[in-house]
C-alpha positions in Angstrom: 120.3 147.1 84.6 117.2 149.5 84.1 120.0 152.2 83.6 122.9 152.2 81.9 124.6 155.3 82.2 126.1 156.4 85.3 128.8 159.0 86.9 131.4 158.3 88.3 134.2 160.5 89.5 137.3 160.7 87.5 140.0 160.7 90.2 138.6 157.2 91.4 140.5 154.0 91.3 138.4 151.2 87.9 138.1 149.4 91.3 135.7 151.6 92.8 133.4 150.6 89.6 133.9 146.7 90.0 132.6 147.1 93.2 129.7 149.5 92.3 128.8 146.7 89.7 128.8 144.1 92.0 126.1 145.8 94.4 123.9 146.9 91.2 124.2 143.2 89.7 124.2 141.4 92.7 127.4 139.4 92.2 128.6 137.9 95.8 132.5 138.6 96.4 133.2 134.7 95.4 131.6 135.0 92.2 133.6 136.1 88.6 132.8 139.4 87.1 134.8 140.4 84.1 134.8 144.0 83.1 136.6 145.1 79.6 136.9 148.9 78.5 135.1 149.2 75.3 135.3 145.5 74.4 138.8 145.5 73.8 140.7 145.0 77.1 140.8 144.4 81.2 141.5 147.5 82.9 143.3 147.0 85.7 141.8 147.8 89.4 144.2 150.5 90.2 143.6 152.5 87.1 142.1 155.6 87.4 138.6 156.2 85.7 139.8 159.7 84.4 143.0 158.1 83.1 141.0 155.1 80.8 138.6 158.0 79.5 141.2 160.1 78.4 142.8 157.3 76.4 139.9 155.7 75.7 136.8 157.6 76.0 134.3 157.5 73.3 131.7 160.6 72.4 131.7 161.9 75.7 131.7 158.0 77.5 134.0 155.4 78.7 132.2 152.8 77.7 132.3 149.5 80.3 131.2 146.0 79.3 131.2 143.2 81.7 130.5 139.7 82.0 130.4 136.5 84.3 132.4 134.5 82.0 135.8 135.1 80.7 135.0 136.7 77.1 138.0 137.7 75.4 141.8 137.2 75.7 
């Protein structure tokens, strides 16, 4: 991804950003995409964005890692 910083608005559902990673990383609908919150753990789709930053924002960022392969757990 050229950029790597992006907004998104808090009252929206994580799934909201799965999707918007999809389209920027061009990952079909069949395909796996894992996304973690700060390396740690799998938010769930119906979380709210504003919800995981306030428990687990980090200077100013939720920070969102993803991958095609199963990484941790």
């Amino acid at each position: 991804m050229k950029n790597n910083v992006f907004k998104v608005t808090a009252g929206n559902k994580f799934q909201a950003v799965i999707v918007f990673l999809r389209g920027q990383l061009g990952v079909k609908a069949g395909d796996s995409l894992f996304t973690y919150i700060n390396g740690a753990f799998a938010p769930t789709p119906d979380d709210t964005v504003g919800n995981l930053y306030k428990c687990f924002g980090t200077d100013g960022h939720l920070i969102v890692n993803y991958s095609n392969t199963q990484a941790w757990g």
